[in-house]
C-alpha positions as a Markdown table, in Angstrom:
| # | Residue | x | y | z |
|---|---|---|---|---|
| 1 | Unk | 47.1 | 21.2 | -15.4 |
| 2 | Unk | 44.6 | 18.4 | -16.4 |
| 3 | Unk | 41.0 | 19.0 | -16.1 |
| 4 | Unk | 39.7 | 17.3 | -12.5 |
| 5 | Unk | 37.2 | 14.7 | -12.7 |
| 6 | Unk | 34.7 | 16.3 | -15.4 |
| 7 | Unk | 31.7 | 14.0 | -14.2 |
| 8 | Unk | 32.1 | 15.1 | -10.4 |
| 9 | Unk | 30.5 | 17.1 | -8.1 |
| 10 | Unk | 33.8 | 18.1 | -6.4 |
| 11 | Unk | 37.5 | 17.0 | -6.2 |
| 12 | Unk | 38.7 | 15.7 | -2.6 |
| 13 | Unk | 42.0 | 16.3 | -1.3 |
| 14 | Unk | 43.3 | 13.0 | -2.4 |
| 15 | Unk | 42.3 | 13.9 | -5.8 |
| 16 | Unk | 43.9 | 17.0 | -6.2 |
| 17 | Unk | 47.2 | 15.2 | -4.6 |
| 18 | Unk | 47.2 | 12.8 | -7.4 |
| 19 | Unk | 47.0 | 15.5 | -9.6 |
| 20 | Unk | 49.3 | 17.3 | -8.1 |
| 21 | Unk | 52.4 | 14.8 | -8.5 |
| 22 | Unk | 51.4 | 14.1 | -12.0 |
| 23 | Unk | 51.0 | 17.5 | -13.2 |
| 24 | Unk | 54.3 | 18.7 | -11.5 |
| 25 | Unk | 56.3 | 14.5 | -12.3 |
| 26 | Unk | 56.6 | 14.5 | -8.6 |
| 27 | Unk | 55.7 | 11.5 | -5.6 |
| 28 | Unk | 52.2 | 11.4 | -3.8 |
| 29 | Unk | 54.1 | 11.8 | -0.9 |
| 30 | Unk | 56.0 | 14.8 | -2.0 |
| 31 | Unk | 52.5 | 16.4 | -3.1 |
| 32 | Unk | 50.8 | 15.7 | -0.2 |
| 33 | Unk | 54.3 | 17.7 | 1.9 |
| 34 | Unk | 53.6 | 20.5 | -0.5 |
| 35 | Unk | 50.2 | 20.7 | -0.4 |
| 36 | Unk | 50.0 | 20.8 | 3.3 |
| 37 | Unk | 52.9 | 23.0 | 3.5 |
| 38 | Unk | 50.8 | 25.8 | 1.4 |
| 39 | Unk | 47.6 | 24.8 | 3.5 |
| 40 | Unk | 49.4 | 25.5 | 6.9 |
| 41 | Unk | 51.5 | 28.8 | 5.3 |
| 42 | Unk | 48.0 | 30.1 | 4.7 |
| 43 | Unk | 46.2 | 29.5 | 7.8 |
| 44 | Unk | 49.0 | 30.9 | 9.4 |
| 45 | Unk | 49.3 | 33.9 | 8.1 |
| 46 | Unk | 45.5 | 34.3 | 8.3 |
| 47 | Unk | 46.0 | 33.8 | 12.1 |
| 48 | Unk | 48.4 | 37.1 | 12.0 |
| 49 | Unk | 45.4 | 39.2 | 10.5 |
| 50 | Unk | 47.7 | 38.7 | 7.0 |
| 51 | Unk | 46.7 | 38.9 | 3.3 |
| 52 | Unk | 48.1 | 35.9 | 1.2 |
| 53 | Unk | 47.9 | 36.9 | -2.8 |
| 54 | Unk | 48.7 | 34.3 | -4.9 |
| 55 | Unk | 48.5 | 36.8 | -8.5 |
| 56 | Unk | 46.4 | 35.4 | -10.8 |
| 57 | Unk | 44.8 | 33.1 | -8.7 |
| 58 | Unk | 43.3 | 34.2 | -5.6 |
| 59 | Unk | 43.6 | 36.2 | -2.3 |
| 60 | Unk | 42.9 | 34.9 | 0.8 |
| 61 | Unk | 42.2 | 37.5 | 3.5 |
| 62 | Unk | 40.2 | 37.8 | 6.9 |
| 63 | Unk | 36.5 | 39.4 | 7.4 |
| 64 | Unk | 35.2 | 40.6 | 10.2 |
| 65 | Unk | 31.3 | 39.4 | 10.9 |
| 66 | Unk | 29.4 | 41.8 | 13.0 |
| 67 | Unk | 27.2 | 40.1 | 15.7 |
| 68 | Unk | 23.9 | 39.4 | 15.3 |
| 69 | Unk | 20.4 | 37.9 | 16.3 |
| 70 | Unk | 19.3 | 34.6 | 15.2 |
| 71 | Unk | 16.8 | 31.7 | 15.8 |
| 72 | Unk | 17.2 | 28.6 | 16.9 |
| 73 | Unk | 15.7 | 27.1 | 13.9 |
| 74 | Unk | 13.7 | 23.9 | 16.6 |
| 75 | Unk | 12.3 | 26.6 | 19.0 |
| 76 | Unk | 12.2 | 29.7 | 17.1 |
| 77 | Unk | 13.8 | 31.2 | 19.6 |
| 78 | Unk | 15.8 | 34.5 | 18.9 |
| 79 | Unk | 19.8 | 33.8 | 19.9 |
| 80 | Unk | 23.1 | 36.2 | 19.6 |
| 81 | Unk | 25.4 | 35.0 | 17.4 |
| 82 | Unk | 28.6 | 36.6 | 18.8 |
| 83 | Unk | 30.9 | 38.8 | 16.3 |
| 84 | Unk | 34.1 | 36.5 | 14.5 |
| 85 | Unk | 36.7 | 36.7 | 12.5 |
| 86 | Unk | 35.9 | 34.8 | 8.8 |
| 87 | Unk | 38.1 | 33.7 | 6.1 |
| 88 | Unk | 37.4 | 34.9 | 3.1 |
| 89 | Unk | 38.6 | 34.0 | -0.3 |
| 90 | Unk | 38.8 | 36.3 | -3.7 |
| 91 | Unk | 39.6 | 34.7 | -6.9 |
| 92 | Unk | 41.9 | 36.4 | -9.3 |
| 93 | Unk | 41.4 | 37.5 | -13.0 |
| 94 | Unk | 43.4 | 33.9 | -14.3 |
| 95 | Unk | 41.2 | 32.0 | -12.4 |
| 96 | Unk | 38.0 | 33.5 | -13.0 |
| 97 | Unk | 38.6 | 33.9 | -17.1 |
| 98 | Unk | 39.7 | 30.1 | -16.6 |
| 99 | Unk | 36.4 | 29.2 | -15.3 |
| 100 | Unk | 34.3 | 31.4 | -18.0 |
C-alpha cells in the first residue's frame, strides 16, 4: 500500500477509500461497499461480545469499564459514571514493526 498523506495529521475516510480502490485497481464505489462492509462485520460482531483478529494487523475486542466517580468539570461536583462496555483495539506484530 502507498504511504497516506505524509504531511497530515490524520487520513479521513474518503482518503483511505481513494486509497483503497487504487491500491487494490478497484472503483471508489466498490471501496467504499468494502470498506463499510468490514466496518459493519466488526461492529457487529463486537455487539455479540466477539473477538475479530485480523493476524498481523490487529484485534478488535470489547472491555468492560468498571463504574466510577467523577466531576462535573463547571461545578466540581462529584457524578457516577455508570459501568459500559468499551471497544478496544490491539494492534498486531505487522502493524506495529510497520510503524517502528
Amino acid at each position: 500500500m502507498a504511504h497516506l498523506s505524509s504531511n497530515e495529521a490524520h487520513v479521513n475516510k474518503t482518503e483511505l477509500i481513494e486509497e483503497i480502490a487504487k491500491s487494490a485497481d478497484i472503483t471508489k464505489a466498490s471501496a467504499t461497499r468494502a470498506l463499510d462492509a468490514m466496518i459493519e462485520a466488526v461492529t457487529t460482531s463486537l455487539q455479540k461480545n466477539d473477538t475479530v483478529t485480523l493476524v498481523g494487523f490487529g484485534t478488535f475486542s470489547v472491555g468492560e469499564r468498571a463504574a466510577r466517580t467523577g466531576r462535573n468539570p463547571r461545578t466540581k461536583e462529584a457524578i457516577k459514571i455508570e459501568a459500559q462496555r468499551v471497544p478496544k483495539f490491539k494492534a498486531g506484530k505487522a502493524l506495529k514493526d510497520a510503524v517502528n
